[in-house]
MARSESE-35260 format. One record per residue (C-alpha): x, z negated, y. Coordinates in pm, whole numbers, always signed. Example, Ala and Ser with C-alpha at 12.3 -4.5 7.8 and 13.67 -1.06 7.14 Angstrom:
2
+--------+--------+--------+
:      x :      z :      y :
+--------+--------+--------+
:  +1230 :   -780 :   -450 :
:  +1367 :   -714 :   -106 :
+--------+--------+--------+
//
This chain:
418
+--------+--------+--------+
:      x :      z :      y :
+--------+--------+--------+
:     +0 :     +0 :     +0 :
:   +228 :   +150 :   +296 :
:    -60 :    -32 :   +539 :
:    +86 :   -379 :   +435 :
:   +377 :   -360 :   +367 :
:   +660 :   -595 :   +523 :
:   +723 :   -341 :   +809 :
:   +846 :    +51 :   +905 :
:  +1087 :   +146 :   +735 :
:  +1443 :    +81 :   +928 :
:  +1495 :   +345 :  +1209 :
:  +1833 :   +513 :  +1282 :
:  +2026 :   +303 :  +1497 :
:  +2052 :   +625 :  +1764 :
:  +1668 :   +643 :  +1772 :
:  +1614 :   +250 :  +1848 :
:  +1913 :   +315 :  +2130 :
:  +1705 :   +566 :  +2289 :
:  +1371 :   +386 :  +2251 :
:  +1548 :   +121 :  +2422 :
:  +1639 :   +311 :  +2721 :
:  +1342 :   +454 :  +2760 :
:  +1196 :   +121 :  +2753 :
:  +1392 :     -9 :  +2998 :
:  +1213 :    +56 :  +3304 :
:   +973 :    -75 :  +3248 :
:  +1110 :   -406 :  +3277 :
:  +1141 :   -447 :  +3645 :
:   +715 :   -320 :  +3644 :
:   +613 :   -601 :  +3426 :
:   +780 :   -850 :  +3646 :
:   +632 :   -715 :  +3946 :
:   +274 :   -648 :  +3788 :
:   +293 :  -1023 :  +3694 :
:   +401 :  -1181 :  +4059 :
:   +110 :   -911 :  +4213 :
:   -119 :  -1102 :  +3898 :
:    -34 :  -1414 :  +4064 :
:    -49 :  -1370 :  +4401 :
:   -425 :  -1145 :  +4352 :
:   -531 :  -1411 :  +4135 :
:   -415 :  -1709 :  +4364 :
:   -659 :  -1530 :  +4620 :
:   -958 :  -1549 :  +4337 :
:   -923 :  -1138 :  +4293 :
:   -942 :  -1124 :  +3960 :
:  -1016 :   -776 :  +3954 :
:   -769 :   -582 :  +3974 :
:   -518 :   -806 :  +3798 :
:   -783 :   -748 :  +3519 :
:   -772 :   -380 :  +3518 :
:   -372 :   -407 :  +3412 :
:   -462 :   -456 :  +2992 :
:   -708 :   -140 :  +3072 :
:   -471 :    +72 :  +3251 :
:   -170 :    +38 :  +3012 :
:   -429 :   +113 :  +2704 :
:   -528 :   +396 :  +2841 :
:   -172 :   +557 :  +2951 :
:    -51 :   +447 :  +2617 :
:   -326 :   +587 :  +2417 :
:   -370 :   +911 :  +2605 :
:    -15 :   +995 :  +2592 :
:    +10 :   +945 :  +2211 :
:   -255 :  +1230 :  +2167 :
:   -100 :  +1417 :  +2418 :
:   +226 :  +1421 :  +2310 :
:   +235 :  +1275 :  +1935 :
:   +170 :  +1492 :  +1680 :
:    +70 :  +1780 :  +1854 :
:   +313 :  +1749 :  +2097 :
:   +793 :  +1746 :  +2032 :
:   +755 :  +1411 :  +2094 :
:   +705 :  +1212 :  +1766 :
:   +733 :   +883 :  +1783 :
:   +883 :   +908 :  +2114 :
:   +529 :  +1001 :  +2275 :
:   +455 :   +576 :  +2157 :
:   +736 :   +449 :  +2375 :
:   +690 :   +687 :  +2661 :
:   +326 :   +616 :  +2685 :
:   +421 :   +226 :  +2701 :
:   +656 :   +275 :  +2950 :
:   +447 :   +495 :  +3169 :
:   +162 :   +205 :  +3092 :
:   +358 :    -62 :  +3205 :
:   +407 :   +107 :  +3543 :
:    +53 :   +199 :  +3607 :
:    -44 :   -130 :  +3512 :
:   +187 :   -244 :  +3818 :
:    +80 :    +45 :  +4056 :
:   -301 :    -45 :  +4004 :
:   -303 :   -377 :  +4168 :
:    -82 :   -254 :  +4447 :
:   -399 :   -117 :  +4676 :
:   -572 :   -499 :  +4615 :
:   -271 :   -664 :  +4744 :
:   -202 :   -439 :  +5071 :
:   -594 :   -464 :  +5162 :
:   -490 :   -858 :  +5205 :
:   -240 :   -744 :  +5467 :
:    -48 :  -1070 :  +5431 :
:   +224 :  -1020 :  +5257 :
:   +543 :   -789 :  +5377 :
:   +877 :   -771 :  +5218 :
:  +1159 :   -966 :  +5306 :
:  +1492 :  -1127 :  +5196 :
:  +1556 :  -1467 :  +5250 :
:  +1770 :  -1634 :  +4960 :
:  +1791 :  -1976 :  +5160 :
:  +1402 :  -2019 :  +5172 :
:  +1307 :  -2332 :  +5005 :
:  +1077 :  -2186 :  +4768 :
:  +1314 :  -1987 :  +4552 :
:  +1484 :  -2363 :  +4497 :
:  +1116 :  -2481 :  +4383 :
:  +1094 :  -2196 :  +4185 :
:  +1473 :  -2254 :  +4005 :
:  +1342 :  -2646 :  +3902 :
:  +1000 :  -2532 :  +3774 :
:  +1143 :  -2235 :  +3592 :
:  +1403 :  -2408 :  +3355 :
:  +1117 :  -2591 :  +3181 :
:   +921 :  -2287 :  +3130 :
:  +1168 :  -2090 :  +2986 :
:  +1251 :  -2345 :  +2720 :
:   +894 :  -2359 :  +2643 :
:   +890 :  -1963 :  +2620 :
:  +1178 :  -1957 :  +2408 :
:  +1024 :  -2253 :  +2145 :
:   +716 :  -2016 :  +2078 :
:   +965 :  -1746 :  +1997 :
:  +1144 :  -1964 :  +1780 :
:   +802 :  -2046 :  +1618 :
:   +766 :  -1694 :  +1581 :
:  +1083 :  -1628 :  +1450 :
:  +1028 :  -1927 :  +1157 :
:   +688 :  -1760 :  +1082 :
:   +849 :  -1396 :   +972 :
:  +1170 :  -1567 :   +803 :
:   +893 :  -1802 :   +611 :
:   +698 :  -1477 :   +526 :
:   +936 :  -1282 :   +452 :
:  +1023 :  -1457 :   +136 :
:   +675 :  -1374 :     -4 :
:   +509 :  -1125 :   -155 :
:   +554 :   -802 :    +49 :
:   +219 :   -746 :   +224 :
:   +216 :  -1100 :   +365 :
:   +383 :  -1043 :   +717 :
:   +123 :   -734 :   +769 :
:   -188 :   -975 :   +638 :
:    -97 :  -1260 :   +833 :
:    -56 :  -1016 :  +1164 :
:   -437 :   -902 :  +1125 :
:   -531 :  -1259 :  +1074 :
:   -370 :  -1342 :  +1367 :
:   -499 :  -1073 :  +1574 :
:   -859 :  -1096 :  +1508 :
:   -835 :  -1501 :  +1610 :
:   -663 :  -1396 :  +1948 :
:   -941 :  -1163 :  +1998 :
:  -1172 :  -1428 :  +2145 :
:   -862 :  -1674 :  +2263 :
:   -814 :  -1364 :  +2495 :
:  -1091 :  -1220 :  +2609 :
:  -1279 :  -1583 :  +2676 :
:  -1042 :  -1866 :  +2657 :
:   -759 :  -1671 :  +2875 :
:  -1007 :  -1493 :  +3123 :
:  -1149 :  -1884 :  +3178 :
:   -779 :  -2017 :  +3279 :
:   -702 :  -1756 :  +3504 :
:  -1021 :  -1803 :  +3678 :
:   -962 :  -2166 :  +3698 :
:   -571 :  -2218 :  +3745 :
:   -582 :  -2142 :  +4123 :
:   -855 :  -2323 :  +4152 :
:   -678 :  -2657 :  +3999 :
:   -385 :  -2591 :  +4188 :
:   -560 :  -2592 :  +4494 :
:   -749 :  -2861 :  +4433 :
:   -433 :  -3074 :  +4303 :
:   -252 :  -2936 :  +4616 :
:   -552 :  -3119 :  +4827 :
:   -454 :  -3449 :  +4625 :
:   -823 :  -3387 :  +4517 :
:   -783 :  -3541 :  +4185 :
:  -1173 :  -3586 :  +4060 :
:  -1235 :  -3157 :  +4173 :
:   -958 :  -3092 :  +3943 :
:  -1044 :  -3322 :  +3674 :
:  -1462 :  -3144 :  +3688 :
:  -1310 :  -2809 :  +3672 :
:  -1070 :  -2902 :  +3356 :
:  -1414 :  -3067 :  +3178 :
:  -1646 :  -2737 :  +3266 :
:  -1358 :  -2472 :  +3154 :
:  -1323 :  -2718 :  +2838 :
:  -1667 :  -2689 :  +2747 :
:  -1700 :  -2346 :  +2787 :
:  -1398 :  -2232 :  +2586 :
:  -1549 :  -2510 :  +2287 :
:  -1882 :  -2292 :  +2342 :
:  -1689 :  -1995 :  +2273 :
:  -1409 :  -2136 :  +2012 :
:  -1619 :  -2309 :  +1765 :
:  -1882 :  -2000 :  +1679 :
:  -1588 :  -1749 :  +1739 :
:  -1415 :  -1961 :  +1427 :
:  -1714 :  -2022 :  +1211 :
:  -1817 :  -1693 :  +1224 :
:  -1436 :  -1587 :  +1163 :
:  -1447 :  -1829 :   +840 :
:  -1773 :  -1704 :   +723 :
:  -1758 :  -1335 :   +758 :
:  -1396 :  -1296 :   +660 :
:  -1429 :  -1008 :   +429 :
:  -1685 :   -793 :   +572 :
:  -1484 :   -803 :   +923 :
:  -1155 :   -695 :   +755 :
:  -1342 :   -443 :   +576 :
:  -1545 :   -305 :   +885 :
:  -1231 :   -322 :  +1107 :
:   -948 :   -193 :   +892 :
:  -1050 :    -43 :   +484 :
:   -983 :   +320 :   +484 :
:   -725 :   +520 :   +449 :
:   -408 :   +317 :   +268 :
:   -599 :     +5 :   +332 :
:   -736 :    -35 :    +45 :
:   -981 :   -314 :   -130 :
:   -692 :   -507 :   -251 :
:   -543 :   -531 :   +129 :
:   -884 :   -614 :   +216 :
:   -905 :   -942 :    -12 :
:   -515 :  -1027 :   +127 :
:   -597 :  -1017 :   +468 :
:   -985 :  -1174 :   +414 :
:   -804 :  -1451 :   +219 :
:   -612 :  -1498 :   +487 :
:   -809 :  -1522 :   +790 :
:  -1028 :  -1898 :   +742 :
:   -664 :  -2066 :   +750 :
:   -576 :  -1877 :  +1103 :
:   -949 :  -1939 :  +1270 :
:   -928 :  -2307 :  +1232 :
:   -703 :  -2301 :  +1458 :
:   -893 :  -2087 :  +1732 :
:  -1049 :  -2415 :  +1872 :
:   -745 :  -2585 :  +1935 :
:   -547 :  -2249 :  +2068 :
:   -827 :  -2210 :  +2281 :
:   -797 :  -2529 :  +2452 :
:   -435 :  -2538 :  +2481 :
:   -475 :  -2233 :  +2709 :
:   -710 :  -2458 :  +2963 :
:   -459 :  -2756 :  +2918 :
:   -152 :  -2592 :  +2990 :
:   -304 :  -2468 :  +3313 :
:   -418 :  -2811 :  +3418 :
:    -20 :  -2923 :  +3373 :
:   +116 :  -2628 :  +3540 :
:   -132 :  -2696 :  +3881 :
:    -89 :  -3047 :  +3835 :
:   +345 :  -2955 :  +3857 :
:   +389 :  -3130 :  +3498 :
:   +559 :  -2872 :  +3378 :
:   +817 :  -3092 :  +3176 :
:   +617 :  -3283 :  +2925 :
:   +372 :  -2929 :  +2871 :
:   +721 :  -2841 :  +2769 :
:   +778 :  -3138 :  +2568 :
:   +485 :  -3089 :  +2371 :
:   +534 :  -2673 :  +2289 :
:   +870 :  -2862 :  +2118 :
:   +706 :  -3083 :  +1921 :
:   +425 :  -2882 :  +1777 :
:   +722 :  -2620 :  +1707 :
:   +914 :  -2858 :  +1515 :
:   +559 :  -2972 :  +1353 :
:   +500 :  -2560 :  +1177 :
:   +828 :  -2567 :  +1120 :
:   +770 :  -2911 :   +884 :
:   +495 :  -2863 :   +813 :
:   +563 :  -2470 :   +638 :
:   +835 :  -2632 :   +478 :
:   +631 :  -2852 :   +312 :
:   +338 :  -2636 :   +211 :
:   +520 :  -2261 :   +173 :
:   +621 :  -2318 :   -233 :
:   +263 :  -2413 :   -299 :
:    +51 :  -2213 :    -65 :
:   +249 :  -1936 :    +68 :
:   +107 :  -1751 :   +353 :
:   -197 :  -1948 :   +416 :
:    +33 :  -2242 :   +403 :
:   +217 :  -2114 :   +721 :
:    -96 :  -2052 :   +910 :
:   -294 :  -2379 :   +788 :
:    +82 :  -2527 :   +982 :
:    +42 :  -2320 :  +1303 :
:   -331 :  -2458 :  +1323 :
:   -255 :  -2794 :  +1232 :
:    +48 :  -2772 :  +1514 :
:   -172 :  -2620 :  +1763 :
:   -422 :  -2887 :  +1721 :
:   -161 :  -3195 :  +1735 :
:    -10 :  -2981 :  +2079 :
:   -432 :  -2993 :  +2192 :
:   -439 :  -3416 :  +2159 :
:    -87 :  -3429 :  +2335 :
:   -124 :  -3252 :  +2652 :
:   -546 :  -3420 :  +2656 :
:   -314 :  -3753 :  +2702 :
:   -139 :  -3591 :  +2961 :
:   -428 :  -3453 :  +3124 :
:   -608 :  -3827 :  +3100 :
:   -308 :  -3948 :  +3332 :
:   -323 :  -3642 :  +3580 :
:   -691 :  -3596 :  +3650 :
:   -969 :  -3795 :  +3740 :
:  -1359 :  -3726 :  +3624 :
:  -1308 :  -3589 :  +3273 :
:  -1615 :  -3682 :  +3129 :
:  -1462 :  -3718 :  +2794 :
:  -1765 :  -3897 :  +2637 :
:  -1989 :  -3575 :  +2727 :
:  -1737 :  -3329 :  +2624 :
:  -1719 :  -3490 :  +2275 :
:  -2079 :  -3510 :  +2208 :
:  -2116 :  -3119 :  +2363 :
:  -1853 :  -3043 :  +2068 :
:  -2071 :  -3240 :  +1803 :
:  -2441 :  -3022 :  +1920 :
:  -2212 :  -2687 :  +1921 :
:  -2060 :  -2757 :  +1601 :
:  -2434 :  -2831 :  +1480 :
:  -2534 :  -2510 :  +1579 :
:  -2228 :  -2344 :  +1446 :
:  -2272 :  -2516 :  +1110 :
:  -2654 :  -2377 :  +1116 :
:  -2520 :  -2047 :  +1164 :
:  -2273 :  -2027 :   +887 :
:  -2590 :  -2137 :   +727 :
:  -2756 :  -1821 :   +779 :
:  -2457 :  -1595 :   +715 :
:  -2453 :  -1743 :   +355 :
:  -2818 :  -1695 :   +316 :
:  -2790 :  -1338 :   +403 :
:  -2448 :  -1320 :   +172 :
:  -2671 :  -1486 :    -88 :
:  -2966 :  -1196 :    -74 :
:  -2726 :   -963 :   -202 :
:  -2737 :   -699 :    +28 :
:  -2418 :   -508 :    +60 :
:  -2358 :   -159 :   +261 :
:  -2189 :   +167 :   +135 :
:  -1838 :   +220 :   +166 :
:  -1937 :   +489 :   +499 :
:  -1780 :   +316 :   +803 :
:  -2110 :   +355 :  +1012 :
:  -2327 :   +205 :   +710 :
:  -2041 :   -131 :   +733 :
:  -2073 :   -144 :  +1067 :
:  -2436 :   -174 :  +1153 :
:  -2437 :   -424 :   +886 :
:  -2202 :   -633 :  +1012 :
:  -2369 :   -616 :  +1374 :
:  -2639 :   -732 :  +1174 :
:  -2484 :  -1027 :  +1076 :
:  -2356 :  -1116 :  +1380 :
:  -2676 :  -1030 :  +1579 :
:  -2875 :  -1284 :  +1364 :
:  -2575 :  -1550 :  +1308 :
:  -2584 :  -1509 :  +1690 :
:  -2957 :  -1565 :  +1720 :
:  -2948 :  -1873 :  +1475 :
:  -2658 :  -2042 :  +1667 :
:  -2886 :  -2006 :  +2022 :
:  -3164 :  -2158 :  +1905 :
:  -3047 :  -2442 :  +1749 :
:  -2815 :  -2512 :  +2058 :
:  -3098 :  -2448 :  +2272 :
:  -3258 :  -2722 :  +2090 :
:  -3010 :  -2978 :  +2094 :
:  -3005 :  -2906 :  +2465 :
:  -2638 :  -2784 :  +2503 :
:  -2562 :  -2778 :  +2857 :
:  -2309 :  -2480 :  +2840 :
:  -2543 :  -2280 :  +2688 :
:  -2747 :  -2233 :  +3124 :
:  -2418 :  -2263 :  +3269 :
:  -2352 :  -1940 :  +3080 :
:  -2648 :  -1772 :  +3087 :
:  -2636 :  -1858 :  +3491 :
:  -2259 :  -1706 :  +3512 :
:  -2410 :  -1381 :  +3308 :
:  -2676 :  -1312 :  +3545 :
:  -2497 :  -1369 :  +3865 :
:  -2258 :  -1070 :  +3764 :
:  -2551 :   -875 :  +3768 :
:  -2689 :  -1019 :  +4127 :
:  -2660 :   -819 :  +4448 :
:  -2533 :   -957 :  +4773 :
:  -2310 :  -1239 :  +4583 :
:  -2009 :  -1305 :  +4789 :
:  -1699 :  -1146 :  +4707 :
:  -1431 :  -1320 :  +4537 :
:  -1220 :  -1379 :  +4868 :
:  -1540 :  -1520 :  +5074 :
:  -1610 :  -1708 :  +4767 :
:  -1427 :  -1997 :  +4777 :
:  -1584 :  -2237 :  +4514 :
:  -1505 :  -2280 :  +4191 :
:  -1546 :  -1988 :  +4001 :
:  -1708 :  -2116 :  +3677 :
:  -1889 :  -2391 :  +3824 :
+--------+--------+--------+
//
């Protein structure tokens, strides 16, 4: 099964040389496109900084079947449709951030910010470089398996950070500038409301999002990826898989809201600390369970580690903040786990009726919508009826992007999700 196995096959060393340098450019875009991200986003437009993920997609992708098989390029049409992505996602926000007109370019190394910047920096990079070191432990784990492993536990992966990115990031970018502010105004009680409404809706997201992962394993891997060299027997790899990564969606989710709360609040050290700690935690932790359950071994640890990282920086957060109602976010976790419990309820009940679609991509498809349409259903009523409070909030927050004459995010200056 070429699909799973441990990787491509080893290029030439000249053709990785030249994919390098044409890669290379590219560099000095993505640090740009992320300092425009910050300053757009520190002005609430969220916009255009959201457009970037679009714009490099759809570079990327039209250049491949421009240029790829068709085309002389090969391979080559890949990198030069990232490259050219990563600069168009860079040139995109550029007309946002001159309609501000106040910013203009100039040189000043002695300006006290850079030195800010230096001290914050050093604890950021260390925390960079211990996810890449969990990363790196993860493929030297895997890659004394089975081959196929590395590939499954990729998908697995992929499909949880599906909703960590689309919900659980888009709510910390909304909210981080916010906090900041609001920490910046030694306005301790605003920043600790905004941490306990961005918590609840990510666990109002999270929780379904990994009970509906768990439950409908299989006919999601089979939907997304069987066909071609993916064959039935990838398909039971990767569905095995998945459960062990989406228990840890929930806790991945809210790390994302309570790193952002330490980087406003300027506790950027013990964030750090705790990245370390959950590192060295997989790293135990796949030690210990590798010879006995392999793969799902090393994502049960990054769960596990992701969830110990969740109750270490909610101790930090406890002595930052003020006005965390922690007693109301704990009993919104119990009704939405209810309601996710009732729905994996009615997943099995359809599994049980022992209806299954033909093997024609459209015919798994509309049967999995299915699924989710009445897994969906079940879920909203029974949180409607334990009275979840997220479940307005979001229904309010989907209706006002349909409203006319709202204020524009630079007029707006209230909290964005609240």
């Amino acid at each position: 099964m070429p699909i799973i196995a441990h990787g491509f096959p080893p290029p030439q060393m000249g053709v990785a040389i030249h994919m390098t340098r044409w890669l290379m450019p590219s560099i000095i875009a993505v640090s740009l496109s992320g300092v425009f991200a910050a300053i757009l986003n520190a002005h609430h437009r969220f916009r255009s900084a959201a457009l970037t993920g679009i714009a490099l997609n759809v570079v990327t992708i039209g250049i491949v079947l421009l240029f790829g098989d068709r085309g002389h390029l090969g391979i080559f049409a890949l990198v030069l449709g990232t490259s050219l992505g990563l600069m168009v996602q860079m040139v995109v926000q550029i007309p946002a951030l001159l309609s501000m007109g106040k910013y203009r370019f100039t040189l000043n190394l002695h300006h006290p910010g850079l030195r800010r910047i230096a001290q914050v920096l050093g604890p950021i990079v260390v925390g960079s470089a211990a996810g890449q070191t969990a990363l790196f432990f993860d493929r030297f784990f895997a890659s004394t398996l089975s081959p196929g492993y590395i590939a499954g536990m990729n998908y697995a992966t992929k499909l949880v950070n599906f909703p960590q990115q689309i919900f659980a990031a888009a709510i910390a970018t909304v909210i981080f500038p916010l906090l900041a502010s609001q920490f910046a105004n030694a306005d301790r009680r605003g920043v600790g409301q905004n941490v306990s409404t961005g918590l609840r809706l990510v666990t109002f997201i999270a929780i379904p999002s990994a009970c509906a992962l768990i439950a409908l394993a299989r006919p999601i891997v089979q939907t997304l990826f069987e066909r071609g060299t993916f064959g039935p027997t990838a398909t039971d790899l990767c569905a095995g898989l998945l459960p062990y990564a989406a228990v840890g969606l929930i806790a991945l989710s809210a790390n994302v809201i309570l790193t952002r709360v330490c980087f406003a609040c300027k506790e950027t050290g013990w964030a750090v600390a705790t990245s370390i700690v959950a590192v060295a935690l997989n790293v135990v932790l796949s030690l210990a369970w590798l010879p006995t359950l392999g793969a799902r071994g090393l994502l049960l640890a990054n769960s596990l580690s992701q969830l110990f990282q969740a109750v270490l920086l909610m101790m930090i957060a406890v002595r930052l903040v003020q006005g965390v109602n922690w007693g109301s976010l704990a009993l919104s976790v119990v009704k939405i786990s209810v309601a996710s419990l009732s729905m994996i309820g009615a997943l099995h009940w359809i599994a049980a009726l022992g209806v299954q679609p033909t093997a024609q991509f459209a015919s798994r498809f509309w049967f999995l919508i299915g699924q989710l349409a009445i897994g969906g259903l079940v879920f909203l009523a029974v949180a409607r009826l334990l009275e979840v409070e997220e479940l307005p909030l979001v229904g309010r927050l989907m209706l006002q992007k349909f409203e006319r004459n709202v204020p524009s995010a630079p007029d707006n200056r209230e909290a964005p999700i609240a």
